[in-house]
ZAMARGU-4260 file (C-alpha; in steps of 0.2 Angstrom, whole numbers, plus 5000, padded with zeros to 4 digits):
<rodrens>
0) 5577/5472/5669 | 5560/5469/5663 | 5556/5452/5674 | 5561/5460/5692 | 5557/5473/5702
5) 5566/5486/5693 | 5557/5485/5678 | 5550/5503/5682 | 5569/5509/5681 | 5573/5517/5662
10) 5589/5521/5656 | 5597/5526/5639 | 5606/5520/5627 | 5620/5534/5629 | 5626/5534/5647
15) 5626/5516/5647 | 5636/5515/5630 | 5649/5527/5639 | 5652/5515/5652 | 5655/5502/5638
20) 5667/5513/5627 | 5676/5518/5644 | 5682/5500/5647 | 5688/5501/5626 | 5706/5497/5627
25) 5717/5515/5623 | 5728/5510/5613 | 5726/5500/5593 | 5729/5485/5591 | 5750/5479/5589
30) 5745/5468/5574 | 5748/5474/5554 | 5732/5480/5550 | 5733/5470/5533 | 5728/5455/5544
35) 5710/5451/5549 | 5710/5444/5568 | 5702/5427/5571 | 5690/5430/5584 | 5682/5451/5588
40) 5688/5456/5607 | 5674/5457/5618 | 5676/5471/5634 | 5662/5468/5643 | 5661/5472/5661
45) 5663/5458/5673 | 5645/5460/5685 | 5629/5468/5684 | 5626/5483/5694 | 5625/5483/5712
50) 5612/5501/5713 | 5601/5509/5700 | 5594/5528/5700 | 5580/5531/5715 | 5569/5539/5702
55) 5564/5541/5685 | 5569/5559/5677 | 5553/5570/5679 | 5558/5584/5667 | 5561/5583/5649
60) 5575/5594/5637 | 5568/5612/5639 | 5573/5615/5620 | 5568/5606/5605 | 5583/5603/5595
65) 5581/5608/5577 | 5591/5604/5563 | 5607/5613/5555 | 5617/5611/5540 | 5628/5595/5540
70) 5633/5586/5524 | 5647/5592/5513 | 5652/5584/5497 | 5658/5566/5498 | 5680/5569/5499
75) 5684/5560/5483 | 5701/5558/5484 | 5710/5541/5488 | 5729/5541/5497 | 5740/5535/5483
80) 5753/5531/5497 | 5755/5521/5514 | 5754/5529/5528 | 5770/5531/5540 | 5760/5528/5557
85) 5741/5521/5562 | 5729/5527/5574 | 5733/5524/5591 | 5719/5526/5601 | 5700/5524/5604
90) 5689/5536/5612 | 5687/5535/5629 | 5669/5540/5633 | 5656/5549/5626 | 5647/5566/5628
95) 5643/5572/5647 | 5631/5583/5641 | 5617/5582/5630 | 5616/5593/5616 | 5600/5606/5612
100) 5602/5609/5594 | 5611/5597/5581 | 5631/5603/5576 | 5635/5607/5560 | 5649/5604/5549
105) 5662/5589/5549 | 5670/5586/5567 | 5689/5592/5567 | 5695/5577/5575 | 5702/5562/5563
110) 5691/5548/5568 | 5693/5530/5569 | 5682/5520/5557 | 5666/5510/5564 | 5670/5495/5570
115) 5687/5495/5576 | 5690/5477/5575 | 5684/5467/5559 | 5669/5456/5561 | 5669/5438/5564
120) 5657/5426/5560 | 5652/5406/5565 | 5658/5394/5554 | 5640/5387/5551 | 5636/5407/5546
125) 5649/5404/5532 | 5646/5400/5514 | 5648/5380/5506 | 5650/5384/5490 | 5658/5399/5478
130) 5644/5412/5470 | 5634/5402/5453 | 5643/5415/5444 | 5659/5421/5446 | 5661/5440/5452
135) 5675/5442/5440 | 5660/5443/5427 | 5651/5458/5433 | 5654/5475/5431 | 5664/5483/5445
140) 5668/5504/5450 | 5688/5499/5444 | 5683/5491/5427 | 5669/5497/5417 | 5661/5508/5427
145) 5677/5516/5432 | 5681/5534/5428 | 5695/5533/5413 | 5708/5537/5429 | 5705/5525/5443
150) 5716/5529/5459 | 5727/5520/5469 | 5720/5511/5486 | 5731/5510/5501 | 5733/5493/5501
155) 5733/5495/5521 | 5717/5504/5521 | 5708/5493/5510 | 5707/5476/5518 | 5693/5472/5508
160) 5691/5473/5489 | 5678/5490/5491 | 5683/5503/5481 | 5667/5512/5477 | 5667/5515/5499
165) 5684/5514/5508 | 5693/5521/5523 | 5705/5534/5522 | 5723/5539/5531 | 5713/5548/5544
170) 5700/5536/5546 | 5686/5545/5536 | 5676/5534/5520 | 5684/5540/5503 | 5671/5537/5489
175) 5675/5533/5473 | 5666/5538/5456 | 5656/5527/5445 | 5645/5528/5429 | 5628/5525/5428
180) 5622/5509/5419 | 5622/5507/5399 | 5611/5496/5390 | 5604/5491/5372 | 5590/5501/5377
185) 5600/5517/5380 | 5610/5519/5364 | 5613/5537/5366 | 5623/5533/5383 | 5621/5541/5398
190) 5625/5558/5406 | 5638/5562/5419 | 5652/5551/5417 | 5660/5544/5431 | 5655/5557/5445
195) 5643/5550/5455 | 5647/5542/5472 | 5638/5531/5484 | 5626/5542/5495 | 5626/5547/5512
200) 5613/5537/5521 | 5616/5543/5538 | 5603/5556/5539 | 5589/5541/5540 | 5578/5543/5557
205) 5574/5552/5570 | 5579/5570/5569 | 5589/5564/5555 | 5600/5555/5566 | 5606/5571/5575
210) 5600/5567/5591 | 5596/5552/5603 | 5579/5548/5605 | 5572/5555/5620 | 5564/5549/5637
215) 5549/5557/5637 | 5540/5558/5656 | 5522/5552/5658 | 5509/5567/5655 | 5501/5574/5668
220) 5481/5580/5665 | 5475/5592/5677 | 5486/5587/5690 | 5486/5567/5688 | 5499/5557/5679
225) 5491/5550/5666 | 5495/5530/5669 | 5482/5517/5666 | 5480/5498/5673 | 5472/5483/5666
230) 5455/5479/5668 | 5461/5460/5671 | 5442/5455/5665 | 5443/5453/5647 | 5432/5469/5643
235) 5437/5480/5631 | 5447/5495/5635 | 5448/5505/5618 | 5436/5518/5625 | 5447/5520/5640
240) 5465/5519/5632 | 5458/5531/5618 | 5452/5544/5630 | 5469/5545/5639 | 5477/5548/5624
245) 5466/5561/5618 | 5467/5570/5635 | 5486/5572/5632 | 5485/5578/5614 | 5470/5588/5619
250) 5474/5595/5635 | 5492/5593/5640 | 5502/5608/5635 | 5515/5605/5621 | 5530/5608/5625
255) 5548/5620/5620 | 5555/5601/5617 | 5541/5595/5606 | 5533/5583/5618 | 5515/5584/5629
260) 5521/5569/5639 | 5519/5551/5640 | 5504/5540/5641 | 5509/5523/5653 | 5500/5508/5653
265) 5504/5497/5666 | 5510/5478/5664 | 5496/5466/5659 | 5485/5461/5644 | 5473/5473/5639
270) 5458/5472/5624 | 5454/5481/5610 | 5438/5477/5597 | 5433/5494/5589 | 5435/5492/5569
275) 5446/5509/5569 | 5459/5501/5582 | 5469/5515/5592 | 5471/5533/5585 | 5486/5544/5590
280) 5484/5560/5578 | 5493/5572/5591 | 5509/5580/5590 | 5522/5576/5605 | 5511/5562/5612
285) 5519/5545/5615 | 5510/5528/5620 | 5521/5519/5631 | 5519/5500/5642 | 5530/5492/5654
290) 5539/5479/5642 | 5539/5468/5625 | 5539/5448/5632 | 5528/5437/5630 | 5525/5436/5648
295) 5526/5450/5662 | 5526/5465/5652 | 5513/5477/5641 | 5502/5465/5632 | 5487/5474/5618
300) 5475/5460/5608 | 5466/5470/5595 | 5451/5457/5593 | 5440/5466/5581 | 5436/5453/5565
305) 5429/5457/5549 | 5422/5444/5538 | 5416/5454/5523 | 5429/5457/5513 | 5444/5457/5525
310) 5459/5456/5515 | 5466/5471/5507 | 5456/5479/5520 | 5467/5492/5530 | 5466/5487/5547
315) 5477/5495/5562 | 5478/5493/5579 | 5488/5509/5580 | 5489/5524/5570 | 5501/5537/5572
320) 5498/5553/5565 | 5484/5559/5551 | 5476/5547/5540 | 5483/5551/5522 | 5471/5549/5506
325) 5487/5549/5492 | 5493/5564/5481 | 5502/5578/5485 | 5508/5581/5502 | 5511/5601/5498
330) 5504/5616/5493 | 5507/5621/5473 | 5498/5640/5477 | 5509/5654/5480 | 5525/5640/5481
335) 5542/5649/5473 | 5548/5636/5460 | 5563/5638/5448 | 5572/5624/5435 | 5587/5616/5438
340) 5600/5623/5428 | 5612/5606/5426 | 5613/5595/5411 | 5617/5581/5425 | 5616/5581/5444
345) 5625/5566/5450 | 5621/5554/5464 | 5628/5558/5479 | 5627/5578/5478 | 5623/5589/5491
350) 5624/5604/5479 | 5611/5609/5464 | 5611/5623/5451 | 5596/5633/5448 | 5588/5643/5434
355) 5584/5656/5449 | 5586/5656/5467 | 5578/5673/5472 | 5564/5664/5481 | 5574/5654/5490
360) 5584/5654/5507 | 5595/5645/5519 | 5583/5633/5531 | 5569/5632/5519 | 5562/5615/5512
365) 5561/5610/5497 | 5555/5596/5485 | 5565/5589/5471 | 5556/5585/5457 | 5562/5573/5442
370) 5551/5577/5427 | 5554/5560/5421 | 5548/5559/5402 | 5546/5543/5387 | 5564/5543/5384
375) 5565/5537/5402 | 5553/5526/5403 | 5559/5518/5387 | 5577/5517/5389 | 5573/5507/5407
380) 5567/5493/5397 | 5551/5500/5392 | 5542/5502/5408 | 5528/5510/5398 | 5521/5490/5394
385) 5517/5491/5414 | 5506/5503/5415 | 5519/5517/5419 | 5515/5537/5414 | 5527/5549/5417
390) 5513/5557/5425 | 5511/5541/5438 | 5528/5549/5447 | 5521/5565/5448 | 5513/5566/5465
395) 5523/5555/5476 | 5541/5552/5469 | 5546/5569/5476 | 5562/5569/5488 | 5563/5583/5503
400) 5578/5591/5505 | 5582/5605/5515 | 5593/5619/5512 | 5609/5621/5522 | 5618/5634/5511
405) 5616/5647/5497 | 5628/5654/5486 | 5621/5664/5469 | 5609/5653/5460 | 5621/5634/5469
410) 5609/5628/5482 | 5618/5617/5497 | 5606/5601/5504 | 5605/5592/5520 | 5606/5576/5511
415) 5614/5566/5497 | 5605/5565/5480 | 5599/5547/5477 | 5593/5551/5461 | 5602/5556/5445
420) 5594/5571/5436 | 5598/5570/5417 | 5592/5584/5405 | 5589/5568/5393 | 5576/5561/5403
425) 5565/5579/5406 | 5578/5588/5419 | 5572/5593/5436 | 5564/5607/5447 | 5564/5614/5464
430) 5549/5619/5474 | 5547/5625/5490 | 5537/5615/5501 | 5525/5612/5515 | 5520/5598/5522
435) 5501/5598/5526 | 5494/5591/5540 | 5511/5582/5548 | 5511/5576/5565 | 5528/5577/5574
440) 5539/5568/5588 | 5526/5553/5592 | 5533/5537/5599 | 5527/5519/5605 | 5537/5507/5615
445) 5540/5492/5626 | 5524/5482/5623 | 5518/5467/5615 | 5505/5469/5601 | 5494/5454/5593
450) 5481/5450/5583 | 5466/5438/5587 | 5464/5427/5571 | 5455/5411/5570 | 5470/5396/5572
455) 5458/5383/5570 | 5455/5388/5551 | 5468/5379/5540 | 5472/5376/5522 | 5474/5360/5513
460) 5493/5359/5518 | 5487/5362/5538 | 5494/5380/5538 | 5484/5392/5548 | 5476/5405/5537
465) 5462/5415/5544 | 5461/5432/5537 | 5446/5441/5544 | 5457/5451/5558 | 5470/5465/5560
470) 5482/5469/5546 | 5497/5479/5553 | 5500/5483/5572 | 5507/5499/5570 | 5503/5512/5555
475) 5513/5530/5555 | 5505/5541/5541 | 5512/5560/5538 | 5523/5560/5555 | 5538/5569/5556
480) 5553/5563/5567 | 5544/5547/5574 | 5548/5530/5584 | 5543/5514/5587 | 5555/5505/5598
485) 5555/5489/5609 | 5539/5484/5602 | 5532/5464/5598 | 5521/5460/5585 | 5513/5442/5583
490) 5499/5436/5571 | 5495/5450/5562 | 5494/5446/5543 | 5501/5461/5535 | 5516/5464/5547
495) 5521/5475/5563 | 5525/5492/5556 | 5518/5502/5540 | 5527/5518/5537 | 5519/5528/5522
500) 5510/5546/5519 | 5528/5555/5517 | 5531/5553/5534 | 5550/5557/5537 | 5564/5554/5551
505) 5555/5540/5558 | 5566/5526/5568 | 5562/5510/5573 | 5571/5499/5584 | 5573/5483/5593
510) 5556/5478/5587 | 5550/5460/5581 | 5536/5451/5569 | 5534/5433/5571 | 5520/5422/5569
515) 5511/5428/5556 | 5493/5421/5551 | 5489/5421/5533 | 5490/5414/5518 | 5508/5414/5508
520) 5502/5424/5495 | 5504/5439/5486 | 5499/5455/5496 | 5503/5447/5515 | 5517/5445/5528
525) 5526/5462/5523 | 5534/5464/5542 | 5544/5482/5543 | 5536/5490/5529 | 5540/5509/5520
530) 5529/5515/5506 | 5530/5533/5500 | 5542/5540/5514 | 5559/5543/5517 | 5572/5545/5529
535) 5567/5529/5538 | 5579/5518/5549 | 5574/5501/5552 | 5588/5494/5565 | 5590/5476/5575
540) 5574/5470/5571 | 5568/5453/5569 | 5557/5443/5559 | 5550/5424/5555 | 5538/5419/5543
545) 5540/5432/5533 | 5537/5436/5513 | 5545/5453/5510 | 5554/5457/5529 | 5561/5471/5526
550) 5556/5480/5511 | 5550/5497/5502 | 5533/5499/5491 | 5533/5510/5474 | 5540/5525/5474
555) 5548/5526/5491 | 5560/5542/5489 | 5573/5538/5501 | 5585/5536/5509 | 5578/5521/5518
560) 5590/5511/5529 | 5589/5492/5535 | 5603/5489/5548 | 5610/5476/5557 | 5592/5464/5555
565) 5588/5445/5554 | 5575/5436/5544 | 5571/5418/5550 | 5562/5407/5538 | 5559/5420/5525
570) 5548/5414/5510 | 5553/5428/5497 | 5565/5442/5497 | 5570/5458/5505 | 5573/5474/5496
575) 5563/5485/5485 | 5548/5478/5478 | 5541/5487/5463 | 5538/5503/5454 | 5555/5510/5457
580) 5560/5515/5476 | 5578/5524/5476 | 5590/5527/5490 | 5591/5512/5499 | 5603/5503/5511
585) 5600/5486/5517 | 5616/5485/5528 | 5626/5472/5539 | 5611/5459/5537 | 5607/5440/5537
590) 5589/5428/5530 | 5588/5413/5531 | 5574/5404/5518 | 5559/5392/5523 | 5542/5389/5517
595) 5529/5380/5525 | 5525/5360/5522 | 5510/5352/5531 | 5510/5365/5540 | 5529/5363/5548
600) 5539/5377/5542 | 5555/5369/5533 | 5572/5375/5532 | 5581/5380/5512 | 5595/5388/5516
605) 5599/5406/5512 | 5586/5419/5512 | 5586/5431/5497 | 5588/5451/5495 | 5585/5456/5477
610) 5583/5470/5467 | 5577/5468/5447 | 5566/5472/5435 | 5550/5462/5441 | 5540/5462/5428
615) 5522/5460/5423 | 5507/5453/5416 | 5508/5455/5397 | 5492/5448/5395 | 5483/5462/5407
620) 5499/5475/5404 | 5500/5476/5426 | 5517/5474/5434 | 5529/5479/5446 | 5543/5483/5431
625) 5559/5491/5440 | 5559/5489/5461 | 5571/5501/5463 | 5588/5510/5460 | 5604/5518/5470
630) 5601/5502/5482 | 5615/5496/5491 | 5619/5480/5497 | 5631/5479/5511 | 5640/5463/5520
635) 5622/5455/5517 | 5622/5435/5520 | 5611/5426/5509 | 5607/5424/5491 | 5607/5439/5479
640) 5601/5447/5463 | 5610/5463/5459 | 5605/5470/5443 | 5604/5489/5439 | 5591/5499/5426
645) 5600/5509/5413 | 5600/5527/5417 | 5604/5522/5435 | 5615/5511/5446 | 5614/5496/5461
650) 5626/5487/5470 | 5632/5473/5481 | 5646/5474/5492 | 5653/5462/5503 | 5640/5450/5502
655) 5643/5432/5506 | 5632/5422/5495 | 5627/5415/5477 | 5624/5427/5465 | 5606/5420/5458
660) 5606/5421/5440 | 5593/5413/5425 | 5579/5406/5432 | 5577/5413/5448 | 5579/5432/5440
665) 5561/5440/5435 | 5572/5445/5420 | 5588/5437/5420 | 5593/5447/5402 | 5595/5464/5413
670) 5611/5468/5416 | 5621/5467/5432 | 5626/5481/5445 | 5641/5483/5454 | 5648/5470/5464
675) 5663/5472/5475 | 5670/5458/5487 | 5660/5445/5483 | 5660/5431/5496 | 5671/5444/5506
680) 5665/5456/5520 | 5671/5472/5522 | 5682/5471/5536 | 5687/5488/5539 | 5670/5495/5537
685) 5657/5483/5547 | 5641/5494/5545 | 5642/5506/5532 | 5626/5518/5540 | 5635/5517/5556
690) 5651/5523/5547 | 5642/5536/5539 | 5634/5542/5555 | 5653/5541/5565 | 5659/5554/5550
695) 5645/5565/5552 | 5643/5566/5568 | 5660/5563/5574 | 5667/5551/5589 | 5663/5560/5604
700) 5645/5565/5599 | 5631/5558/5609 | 5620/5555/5594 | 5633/5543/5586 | 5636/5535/5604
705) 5616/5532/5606 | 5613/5524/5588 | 5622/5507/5591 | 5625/5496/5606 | 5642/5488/5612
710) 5639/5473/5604 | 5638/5481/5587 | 5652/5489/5589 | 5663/5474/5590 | 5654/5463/5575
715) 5638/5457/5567 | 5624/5454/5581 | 5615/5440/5570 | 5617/5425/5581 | 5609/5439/5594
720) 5596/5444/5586 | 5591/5425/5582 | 5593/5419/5600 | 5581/5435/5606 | 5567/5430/5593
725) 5555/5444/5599 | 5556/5440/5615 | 5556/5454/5627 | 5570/5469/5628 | 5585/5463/5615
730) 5600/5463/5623 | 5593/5469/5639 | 5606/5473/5651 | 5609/5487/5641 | 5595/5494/5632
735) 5585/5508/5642 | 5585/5527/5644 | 5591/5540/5658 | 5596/5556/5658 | 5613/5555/5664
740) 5613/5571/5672 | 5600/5565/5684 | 5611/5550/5691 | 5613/5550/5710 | 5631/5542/5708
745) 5645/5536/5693 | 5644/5520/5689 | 5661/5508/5686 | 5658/5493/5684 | 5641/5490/5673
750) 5634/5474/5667
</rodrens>
């Protein structure tokens, strides 16, 4: 789409996706579901379409959608018999219409599960050799970290050997309880018992995954759309890309959907040199170009250079929303406030008890606080040595909920809680909240975005290593329902996106880092980064050349998803990195390990997602100590360390790979977490977020319909994402927008 003529012609995700799911097949497969089929079916249409829309939607939803009350309690209950008949049928198309405020509740249909066809992968995909240690070794939700009672799974329901996460009769995820870790460190045990479950994590992203997101039409400034072409001289356009965004955010009226409009910039290469690279500190602005390849699309080369000092300094081509200082993101004065009034809340509750909710009410926000005191940071293995302080969680480890339901002093959330909060360890409180100085509903999409470093400075070992340009492409500080989609990065030496300042429902998609210029060292190369936010979805992404791909700084409060990504030549790991991030899926994901060798980048096999205690210096008593906790792996391919902080819980299910143990653990004497199905996928549940969002949401909504493209649907999309590299739209045939009330005609046949 992008290379011809039609390259001006958007469509979306949804209407596209309904074609797909119209051509689904209407009735279940004839084979026992106990069997995995050998090869995923594949209905894709036969030919590319022969006519596209004569225009471009000019008008945008007259109603911002807001959000409603949608999680329950997870459903505990497994079926302790096999069922008498199977599902059989898929659904036949999505949504007409789009909706203008988010449903509430569970749909009453019984849905299928996500994917309806187990994955399949290629044989060079598969593993050589069994896991180092054997899973058999670690704890698991049925053996010691099983309530005293475990329940029967239908063995037809259950192709895999998941228990803490299966499908139910009707099609739903059943969750199963497990206890939080115990350790020498913790001799008084832990609270609870075995009632916490895996967390929802479907709430991650834009409008908390209620609603596609949007087409936004170009802004128009007293009477002019506001498109702008390259100069095609190789002077620098920051001046005049910066005053068309300010004239939208400054001057284009905001509208009942959120949005001022859209600024365009034209295919071709344009230049940026000022030391404060692009600002975009307006609500319902968003910077859009004309496509992502390396040749015939939107192309912006931030030159500016900084030779004093350059690394560790913060440089951005673009920032979205307010530039944050740290601290508190909300107001303490005249905030109600009250106690929690449970001995233990579990993970994976939507519901809290309060000393007094008087001064609360249904559609406020809130902020969780853990009043996290010694005994917690001694019984986690004394993270004290490191330089933590009870006091070091105060500002920032907050988690944002909203509430959805009121009854006395029990107070009903939006989302899961991905943190337990034990009277042991200081007990909990509620505030109300406000988020100061937030931006909302600003996007970027379809261009390319580098940096200019020297490449003729090289180390001793020939690898290029200037440092003295542009850290991160994109920056998105204290923004609210955000997105970057369809955007390249190249050569920048921190990564492509930085998400941090308590921002919140921010997606980004289809977006790639490759060719980073840096050292391999400590502080570089962090591709598709999430610091100090939460509700974050990081989907179909790619990255080479890599340290930490995919990761989460200190005290990120979650949920933060990483869905169906790639990491090529990986030098490190994915995961959290240090001073304990909770809430966290890396899902349906695959790295490969490398590290450059004269300067030729060398292939070592698996790539590694890990979560430990990391450690410190004991001679300076600095260290990262815990990454994180409530971190799931699911059907990850690579090379894994699992382990779990007492007090707390992680796990690994379905991942193909060894389990590193000894030397290549930080600290190999911490105990393990759950592993379930080792060296086994999870057949039956492909994607655990895209499962979660189907149960939410429901089959026939547009929001679930928008979240995933066909491909997904029938497996893993590695081998995809590694043939794109970053090149261009991924998957292109399919991924654009329209409004599919605007279309002229119904298409049949769509390639």
């Amino acid at each position: 789409v992008e290379s011809s003529p039609l390259s001006d012609i958007s469509f979306s995700y949804s209407a596209v996706l309904q074609i797909e799911m119209d051509m689904l097949p209407t009735s279940a497969p004839t084979s026992s579901p106990t069997s995995v089929p050998s090869a995923s079916p594949t209905y894709m249409p036969s030919s590319r379409p022969t006519s596209f829309p004569s225009s471009i939607p000019t008008a945008s939803p007259t109603q911002a959608p807001s959000r409603s009350p949608s999680l329950t309690d997870h459903p505990t209950i497994t079926p302790t018999a096999s069922p008498s008949s199977f599902p059989t049928a898929l659904p036949t198309a999505a949504p007409t219409a789009s909706p203008t405020a988010r449903p509430s509740g569970h749909p009453t249909e019984s849905p299928t599960s996500f994917p309806t066809s187990a994955p399949t992968a290629s044989p060079s995909s598969l593993p050589t050799s069994s896991p180092t240690k054997s899973p058999s070794s670690y704890p698991t939700a049925s053996s010691t970290n099983a309530p005293s009672s475990t329940p029967t799974v239908d063995p037809y329901y259950s192709q895999s050997e998941s228990t803490l996460v299966s499908t139910g009769l009707d099609g739903r995820l059943l969750y199963e309880g497990y206890e939080n870790q115990v350790g020498a460190m913790n001799p008084g045990g832990v609270q609870g018992g075995a009632t916490n479950t895996v967390p929802d994590f479907s709430t991650a992203g834009y409008m908390e995954g209620d609603v596609p997101i949007p087409f936004v039409p170009v802004a128009e400034v007293n009477g002019q759309q506001v498109i702008l072409h390259p100069s095609n001289d190789g002077t620098d356009d920051t001046a005049r890309i910066q005053a068309a965004i300010d004239s939208v955010g400054t001057t284009a009226t905001l509208g009942a959907d959120g949005f001022r409009g859209a600024v365009l910039l034209k295919a071709g290469t344009y230049y940026v040199d000022a030391a404060g690279g692009l600002l975009v500190p307006y609500s319902g602005v968003v910077i859009r170009g004309e496509g992502s390849g390396v040749t015939g699309g939107t192309t912006i080369i931030y030159r500016y250079r900084d030779s004093e000092n350059s690394f560790r300094d913060n440089t951005y081509l673009f920032t979205l929303g307010t530039n944050w200082g740290g601290g508190r993101v909300y107001l303490e004065e005249d905030r109600d406030e009250t106690m929690i009034d449970q001995d233990f809340v579990p993970v994976g509750a939507t519901k809290i008890k309060v000393a007094d909710a008087s001064g609360f009410n249904v559609g406020d926000e809130i902020a969780i606080h853990c009043l996290f005191n010694d005994a917690w940071l001694a019984h986690m293995s004394n993270m004290s040595q490191w330089s933590w302080t009870p006091e070091s969680f105060d500002d920032e480890l907050l988690w944002r909920r909203i509430i959805t339901g009121k009854n006395g002093n029990e107070l009903t959330l939006d989302a899961s809680i991905v943190q337990p909060i034990e009277s042991q360890y200081g007990g909990g409180m509620v505030k109300n909240f406000r988020f100061t100085g937030k931006r909302t509903n600003i996007g970027i999409e379809k261009m390319r975005l580098m940096s200019a470093p020297d490449e003729t400075i090289l180390n001793g070992a020939g690898l290029k290593v200037d440092e003295d340009h542009a850290k991160f492409g994109i920056k998105l500080t204290r923004v609210e329902d955000g997105w970057v989609r369809q955007v390249a990065g190249e050569k920048f030496w921190g990564g492509l996106v930085e998400v941090i300042g308590h921002s919140s429902y921010v997606t980004v998609e289809d977006c790639s880092m490759t060719n980073p210029i840096s050292h391999v060292a400590s502080g570089r190369r962090y591709a598709f980064s999430i610091d100090d936010s939460e509700f974050v979805l990081v989907q179909r992404c790619f990255s080479s050349q890599g340290r930490h791909d995919f990761v989460t700084g200190s005290r990120t409060m979650g949920p933060t998803v990483f869905v169906d990504n790639f990491s090529q030549d990986l030098v490190d790991d994915n995961g959290p990195h240090l001073w304990y991030s909770t809430g966290i899926l890396l899902d349906s994901m695959k790295a490969l390990k490398a590290k450059p060798v004269d300067g030729i980048w060398v292939q070592m096999g698996d790539g590694h997602f890990n979560v430990q205690n990391r450690g410190g210096n004991p001679a300076t008593g600095q260290g990262h100590g815990w990454s994180g906790a409530q971190v799931m792996f699911w059907n990850l391919e690579g090379k894994f360390i699992c382990d779990a902080p007492n007090g707390a819980m992680n796990w690994a299910v379905g991942c193909i790979g060894d389990i590193v143990d000894g030397e290549g653990s930080r600290s190999p004497e911490e105990a393990p977490g759950i592993y379930q199905s080792q060296g086994k996928h999870v057949a039956d549940i492909r994607s655990l977020f895209y499962s979660q969002l189907h149960d939410r949401k429901g089959t026939n909504s547009e929001a679930y319909h928008a979240a995933f493209l066909p491909q997904q649907k029938n497996g893993f999309i590695w081998d995809e994402l590694q043939a794109w590299g970053g090149d261009g739209l991924f998957l292109d045939p399919l991924v654009a927008w329209f409004d599919e009330d605007a279309l002229p005609l119904t298409f049949t046949d769509v390639g």
